[in-house]
Short mmCIF file of the C-alpha atoms (twelve columns), coordinates in Angstrom:
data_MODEL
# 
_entry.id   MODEL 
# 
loop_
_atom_site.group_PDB 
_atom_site.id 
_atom_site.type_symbol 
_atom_site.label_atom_id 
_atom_site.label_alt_id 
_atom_site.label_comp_id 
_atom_site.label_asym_id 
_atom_site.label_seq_id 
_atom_site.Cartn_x 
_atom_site.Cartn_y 
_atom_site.Cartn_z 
_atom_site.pdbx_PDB_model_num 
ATOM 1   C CA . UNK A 1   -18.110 -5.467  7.752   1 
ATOM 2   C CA . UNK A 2   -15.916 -3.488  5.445   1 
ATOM 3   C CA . UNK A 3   -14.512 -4.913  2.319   1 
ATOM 4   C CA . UNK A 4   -11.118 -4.475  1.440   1 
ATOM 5   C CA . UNK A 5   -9.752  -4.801  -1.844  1 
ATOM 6   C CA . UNK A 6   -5.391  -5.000  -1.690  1 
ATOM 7   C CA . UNK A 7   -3.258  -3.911  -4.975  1 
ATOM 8   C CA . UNK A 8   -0.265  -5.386  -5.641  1 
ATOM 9   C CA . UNK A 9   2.631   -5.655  -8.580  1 
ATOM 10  C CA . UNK A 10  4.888   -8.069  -6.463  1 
ATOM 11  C CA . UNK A 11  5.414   -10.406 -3.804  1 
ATOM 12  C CA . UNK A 12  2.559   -8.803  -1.285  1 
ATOM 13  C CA . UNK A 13  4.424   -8.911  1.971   1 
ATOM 14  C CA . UNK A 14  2.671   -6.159  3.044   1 
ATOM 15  C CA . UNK A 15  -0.653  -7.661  2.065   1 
ATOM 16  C CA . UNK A 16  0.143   -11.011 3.453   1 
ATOM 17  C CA . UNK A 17  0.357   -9.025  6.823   1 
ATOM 18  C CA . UNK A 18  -2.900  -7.227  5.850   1 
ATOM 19  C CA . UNK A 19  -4.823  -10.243 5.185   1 
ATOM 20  C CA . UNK A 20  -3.646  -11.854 8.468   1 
ATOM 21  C CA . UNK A 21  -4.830  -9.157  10.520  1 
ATOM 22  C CA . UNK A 22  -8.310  -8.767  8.683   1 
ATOM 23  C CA . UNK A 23  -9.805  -12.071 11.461  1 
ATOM 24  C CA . UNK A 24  -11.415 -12.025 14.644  1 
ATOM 25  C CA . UNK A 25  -12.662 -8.479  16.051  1 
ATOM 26  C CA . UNK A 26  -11.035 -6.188  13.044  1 
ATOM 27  C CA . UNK A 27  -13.814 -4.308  11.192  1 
ATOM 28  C CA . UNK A 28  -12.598 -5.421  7.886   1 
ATOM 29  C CA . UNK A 29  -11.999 -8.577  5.378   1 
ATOM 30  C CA . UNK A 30  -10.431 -9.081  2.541   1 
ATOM 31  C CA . UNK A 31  -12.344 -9.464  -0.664  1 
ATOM 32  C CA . UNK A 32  -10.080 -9.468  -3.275  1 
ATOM 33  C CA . UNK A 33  -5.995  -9.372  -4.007  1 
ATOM 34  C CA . UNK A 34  -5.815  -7.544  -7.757  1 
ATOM 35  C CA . UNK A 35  -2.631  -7.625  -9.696  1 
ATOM 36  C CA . UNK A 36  -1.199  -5.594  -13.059 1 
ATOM 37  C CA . UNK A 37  1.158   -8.658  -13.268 1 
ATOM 38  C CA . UNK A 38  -0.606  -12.723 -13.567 1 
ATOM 39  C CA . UNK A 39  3.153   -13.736 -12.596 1 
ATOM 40  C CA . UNK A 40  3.195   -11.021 -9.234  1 
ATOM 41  C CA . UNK A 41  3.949   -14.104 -6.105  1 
ATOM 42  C CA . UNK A 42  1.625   -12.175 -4.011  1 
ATOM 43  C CA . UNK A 43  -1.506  -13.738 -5.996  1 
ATOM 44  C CA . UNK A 44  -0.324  -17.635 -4.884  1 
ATOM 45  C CA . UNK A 45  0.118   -16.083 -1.451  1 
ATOM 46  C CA . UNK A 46  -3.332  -14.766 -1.255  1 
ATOM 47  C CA . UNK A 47  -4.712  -17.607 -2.748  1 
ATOM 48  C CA . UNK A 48  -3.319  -19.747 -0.247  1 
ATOM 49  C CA . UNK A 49  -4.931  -17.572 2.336   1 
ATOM 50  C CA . UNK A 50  -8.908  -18.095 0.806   1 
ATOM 51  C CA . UNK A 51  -8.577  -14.516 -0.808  1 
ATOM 52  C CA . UNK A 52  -9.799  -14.171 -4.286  1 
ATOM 53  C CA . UNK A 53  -7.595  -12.629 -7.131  1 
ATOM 54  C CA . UNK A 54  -8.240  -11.062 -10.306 1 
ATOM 55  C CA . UNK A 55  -5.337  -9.918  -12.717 1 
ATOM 56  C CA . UNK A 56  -5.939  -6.989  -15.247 1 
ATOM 57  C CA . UNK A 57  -2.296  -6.742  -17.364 1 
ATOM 58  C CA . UNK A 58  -1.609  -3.454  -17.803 1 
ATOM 59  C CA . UNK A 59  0.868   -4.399  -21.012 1 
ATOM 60  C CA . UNK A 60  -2.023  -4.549  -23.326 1 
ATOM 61  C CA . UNK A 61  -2.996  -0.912  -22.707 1 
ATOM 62  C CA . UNK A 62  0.553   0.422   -23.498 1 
ATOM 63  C CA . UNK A 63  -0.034  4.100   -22.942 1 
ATOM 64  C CA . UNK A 64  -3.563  4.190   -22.495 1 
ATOM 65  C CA . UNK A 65  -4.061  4.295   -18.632 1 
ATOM 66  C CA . UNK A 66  -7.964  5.155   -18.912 1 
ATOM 67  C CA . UNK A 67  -8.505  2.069   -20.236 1 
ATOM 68  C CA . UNK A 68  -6.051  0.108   -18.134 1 
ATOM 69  C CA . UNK A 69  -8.021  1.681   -15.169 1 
ATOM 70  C CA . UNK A 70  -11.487 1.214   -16.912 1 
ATOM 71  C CA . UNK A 71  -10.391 -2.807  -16.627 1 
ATOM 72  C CA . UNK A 72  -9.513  -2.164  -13.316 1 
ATOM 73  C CA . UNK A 73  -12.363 -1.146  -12.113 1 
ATOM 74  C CA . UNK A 74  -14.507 -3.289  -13.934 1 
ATOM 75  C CA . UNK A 75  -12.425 -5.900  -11.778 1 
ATOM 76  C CA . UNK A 76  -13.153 -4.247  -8.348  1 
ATOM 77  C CA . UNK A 77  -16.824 -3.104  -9.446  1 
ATOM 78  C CA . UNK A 78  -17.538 -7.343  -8.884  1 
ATOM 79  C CA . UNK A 79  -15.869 -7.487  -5.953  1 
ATOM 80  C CA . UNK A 80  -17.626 -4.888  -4.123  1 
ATOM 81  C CA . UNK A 81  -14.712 -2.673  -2.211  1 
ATOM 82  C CA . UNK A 82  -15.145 -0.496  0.486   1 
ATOM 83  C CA . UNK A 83  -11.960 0.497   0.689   1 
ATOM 84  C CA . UNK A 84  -8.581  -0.008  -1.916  1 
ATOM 85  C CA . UNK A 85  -4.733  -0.687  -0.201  1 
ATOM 86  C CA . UNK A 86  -2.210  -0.246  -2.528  1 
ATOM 87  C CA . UNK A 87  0.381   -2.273  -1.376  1 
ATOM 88  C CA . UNK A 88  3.216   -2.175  -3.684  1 
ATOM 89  C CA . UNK A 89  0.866   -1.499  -6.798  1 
ATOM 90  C CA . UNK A 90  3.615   -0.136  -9.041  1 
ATOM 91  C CA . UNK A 91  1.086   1.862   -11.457 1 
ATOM 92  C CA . UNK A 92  0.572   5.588   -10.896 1 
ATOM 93  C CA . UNK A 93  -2.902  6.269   -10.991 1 
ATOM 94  C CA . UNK A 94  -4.924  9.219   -12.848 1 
ATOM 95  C CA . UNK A 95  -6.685  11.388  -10.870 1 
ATOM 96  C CA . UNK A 96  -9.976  10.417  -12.492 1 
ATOM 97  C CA . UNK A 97  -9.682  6.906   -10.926 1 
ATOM 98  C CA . UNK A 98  -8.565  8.428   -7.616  1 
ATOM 99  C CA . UNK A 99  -11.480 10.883  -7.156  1 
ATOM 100 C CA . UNK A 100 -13.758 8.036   -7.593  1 
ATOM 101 C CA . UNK A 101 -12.232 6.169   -4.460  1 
ATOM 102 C CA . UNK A 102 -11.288 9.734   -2.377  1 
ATOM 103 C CA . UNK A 103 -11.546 8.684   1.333   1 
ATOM 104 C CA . UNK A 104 -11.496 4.709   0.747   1 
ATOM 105 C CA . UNK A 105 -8.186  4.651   -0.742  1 
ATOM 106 C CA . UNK A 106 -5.022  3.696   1.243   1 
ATOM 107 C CA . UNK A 107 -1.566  3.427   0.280   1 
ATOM 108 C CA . UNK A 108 1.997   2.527   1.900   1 
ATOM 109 C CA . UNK A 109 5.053   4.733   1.197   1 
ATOM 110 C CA . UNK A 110 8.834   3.746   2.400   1 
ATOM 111 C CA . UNK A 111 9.387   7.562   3.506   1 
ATOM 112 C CA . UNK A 112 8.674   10.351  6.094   1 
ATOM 113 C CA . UNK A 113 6.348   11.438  3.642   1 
ATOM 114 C CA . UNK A 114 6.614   14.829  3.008   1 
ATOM 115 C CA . UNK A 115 10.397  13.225  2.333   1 
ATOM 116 C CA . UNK A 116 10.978  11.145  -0.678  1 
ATOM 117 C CA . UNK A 117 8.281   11.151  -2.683  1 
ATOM 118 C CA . UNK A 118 8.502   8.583   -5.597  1 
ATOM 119 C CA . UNK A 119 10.896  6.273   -5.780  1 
ATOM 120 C CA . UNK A 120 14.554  5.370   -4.401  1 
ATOM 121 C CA . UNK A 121 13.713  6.801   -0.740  1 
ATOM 122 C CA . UNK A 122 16.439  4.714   0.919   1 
ATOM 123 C CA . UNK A 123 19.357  5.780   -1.060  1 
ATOM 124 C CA . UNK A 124 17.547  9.893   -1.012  1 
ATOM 125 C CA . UNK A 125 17.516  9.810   2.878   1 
ATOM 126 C CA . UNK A 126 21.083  7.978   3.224   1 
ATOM 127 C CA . UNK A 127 22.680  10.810  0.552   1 
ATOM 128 C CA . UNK A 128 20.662  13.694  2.518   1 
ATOM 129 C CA . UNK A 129 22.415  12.355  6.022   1 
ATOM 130 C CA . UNK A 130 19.146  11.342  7.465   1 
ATOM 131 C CA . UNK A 131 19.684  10.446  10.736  1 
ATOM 132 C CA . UNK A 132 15.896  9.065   10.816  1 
ATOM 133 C CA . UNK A 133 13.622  7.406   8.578   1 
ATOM 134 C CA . UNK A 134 10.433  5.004   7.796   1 
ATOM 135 C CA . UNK A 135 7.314   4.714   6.082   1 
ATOM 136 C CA . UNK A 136 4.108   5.979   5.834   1 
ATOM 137 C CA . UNK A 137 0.423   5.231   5.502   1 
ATOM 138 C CA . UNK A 138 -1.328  8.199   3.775   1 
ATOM 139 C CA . UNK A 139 -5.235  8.273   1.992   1 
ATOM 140 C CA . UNK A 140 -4.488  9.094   -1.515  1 
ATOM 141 C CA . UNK A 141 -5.119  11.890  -3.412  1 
ATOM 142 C CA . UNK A 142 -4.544  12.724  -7.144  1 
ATOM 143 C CA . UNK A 143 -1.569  14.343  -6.369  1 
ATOM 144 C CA . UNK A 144 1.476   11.402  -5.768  1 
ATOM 145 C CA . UNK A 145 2.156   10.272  -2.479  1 
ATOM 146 C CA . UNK A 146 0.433   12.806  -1.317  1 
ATOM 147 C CA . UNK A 147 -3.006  12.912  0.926   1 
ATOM 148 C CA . UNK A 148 -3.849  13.184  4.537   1 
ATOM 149 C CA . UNK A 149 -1.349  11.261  6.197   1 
ATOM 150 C CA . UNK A 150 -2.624  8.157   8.727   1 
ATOM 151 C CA . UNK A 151 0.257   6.490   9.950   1 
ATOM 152 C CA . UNK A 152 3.808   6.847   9.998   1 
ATOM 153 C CA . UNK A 153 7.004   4.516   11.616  1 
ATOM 154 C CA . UNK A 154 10.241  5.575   12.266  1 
ATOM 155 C CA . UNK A 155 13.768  3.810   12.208  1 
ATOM 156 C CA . UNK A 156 17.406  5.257   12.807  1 
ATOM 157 C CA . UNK A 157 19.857  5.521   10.274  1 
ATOM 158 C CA . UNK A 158 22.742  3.876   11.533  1 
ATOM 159 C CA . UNK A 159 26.151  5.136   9.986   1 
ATOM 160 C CA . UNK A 160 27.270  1.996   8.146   1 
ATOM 161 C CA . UNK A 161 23.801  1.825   6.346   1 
ATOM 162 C CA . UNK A 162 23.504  0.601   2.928   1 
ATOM 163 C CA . UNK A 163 19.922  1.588   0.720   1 
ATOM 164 C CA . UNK A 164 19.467  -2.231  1.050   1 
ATOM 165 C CA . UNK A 165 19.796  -2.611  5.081   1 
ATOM 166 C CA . UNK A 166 17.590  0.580   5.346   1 
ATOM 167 C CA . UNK A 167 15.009  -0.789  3.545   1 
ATOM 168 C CA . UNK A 168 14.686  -4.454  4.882   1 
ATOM 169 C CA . UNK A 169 14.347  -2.221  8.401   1 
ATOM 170 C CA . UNK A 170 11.634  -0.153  7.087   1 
ATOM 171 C CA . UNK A 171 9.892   -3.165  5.866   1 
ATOM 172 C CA . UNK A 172 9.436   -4.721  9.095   1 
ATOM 173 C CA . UNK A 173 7.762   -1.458  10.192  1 
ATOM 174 C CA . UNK A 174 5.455   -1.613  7.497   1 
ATOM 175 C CA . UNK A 175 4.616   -4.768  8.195   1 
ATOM 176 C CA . UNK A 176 3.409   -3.520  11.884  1 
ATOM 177 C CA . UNK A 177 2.394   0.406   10.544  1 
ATOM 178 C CA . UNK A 178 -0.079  -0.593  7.754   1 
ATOM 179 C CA . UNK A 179 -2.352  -3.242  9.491   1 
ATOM 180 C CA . UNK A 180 -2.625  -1.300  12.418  1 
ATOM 181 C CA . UNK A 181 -3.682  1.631   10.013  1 
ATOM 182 C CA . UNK A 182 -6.048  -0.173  8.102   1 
ATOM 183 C CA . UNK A 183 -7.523  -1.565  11.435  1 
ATOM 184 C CA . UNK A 184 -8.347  1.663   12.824  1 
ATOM 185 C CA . UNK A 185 -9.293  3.199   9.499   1 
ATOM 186 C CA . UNK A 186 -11.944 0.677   9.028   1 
ATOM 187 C CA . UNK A 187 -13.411 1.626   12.660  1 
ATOM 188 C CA . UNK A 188 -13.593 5.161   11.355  1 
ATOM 189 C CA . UNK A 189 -10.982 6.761   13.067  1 
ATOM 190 C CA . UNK A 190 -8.153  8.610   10.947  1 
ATOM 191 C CA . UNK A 191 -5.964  9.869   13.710  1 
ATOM 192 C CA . UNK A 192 -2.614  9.556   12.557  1 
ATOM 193 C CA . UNK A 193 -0.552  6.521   14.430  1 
ATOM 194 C CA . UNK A 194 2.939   7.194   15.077  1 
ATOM 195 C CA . UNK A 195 4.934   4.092   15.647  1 
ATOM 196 C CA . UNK A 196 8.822   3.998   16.335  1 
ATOM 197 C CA . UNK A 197 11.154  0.582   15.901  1 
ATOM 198 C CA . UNK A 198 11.046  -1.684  18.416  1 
# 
């Protein structure tokens, strides 16, 4: 069974959907919900499910993100990962911690990646006239949102769109694109999944 350790900063939606997938037949459990932030609602969510959590601030490190990351790992090193999701983990990540998770690291994007890397992709794709957009699931490499892409979901842009409707549209996509991801990712099979809205 592969262990799966989910990243987060905020409220977890994406890992609550995560977590509820990881029963029955999938190839994966949880074994751990880490947060940079003790107030991020995501950890009472998790909790709530059985999953344990671990918070490792990343205040107290100010610029020093080799020894933020140092905590962090000491954090996951107990739990015993297989795999890492970021899912909405708001820290950028050196490549030194990166290499040592290459190929078991997974994160969740709200673009077309190549498109939009960083942050803001709602109000990039409405300025560029966009007529489609989404999110994606890509392994993850040094470089930023970057990495062999797994997964990707697409929605229209409609003409009235604001940054906000756009991205309460991708989110629901997400919330399909990333367990489904994970899922087959855990069975060893890294075909990219194309998914469209429903």
């Amino acid at each position: 069974m592969t262990r799966v350790a989910i990243l987060i900063s905020g409220g977890g939606s994406n890992m609550v959907k995560l977590v509820e997938d990881m029963t029955g037949d999938h190839p994966a459990r949880p074994c751990l919900v880490l947060s940079n932030k003790s107030d991020a609602g995501g950890l009472d969510r998790a909790a709530d499910m059985g999953v344990p959590t671990a918070v490792v601030d990343h205040r107290p490190f100010g610029k020093d993100r080799p020894a933020f990351e140092a905590a962090l790992q000491e954090a996951l090193t107990k739990a015993q990962p297989d795999l890492i999701c970021l899912a909405g983990f708001m820290r950028v990540l050196t490549g030194g911690f990166v290499r040592q998770w290459e190929g078991r690291m997974l994160n969740i994007h709200p673009s077309l990646l190549p498109k939009y890397r960083g942050l803001h992709t709602h109000q990039r794709a409405l300025e560029a006239g966009d007529t489609e957009h989404g999110c994606t699931v890509h392994e993850v490499t040094p470089e930023l949102d970057d990495g062999p892409i797994l997964g990707q979901a697409t929605v229209p842009v409609r003409p009235d769109d604001t940054p906000d409707d756009l991205a309460a549209r991708v989110l629901t996509q997400e919330h399909r694109l990333y367990p489904a991801v994970l899922r087959r990712f855990a069975a060893g099979n890294r075909e990219p999944l194309h998914l469209s809205a429903q």
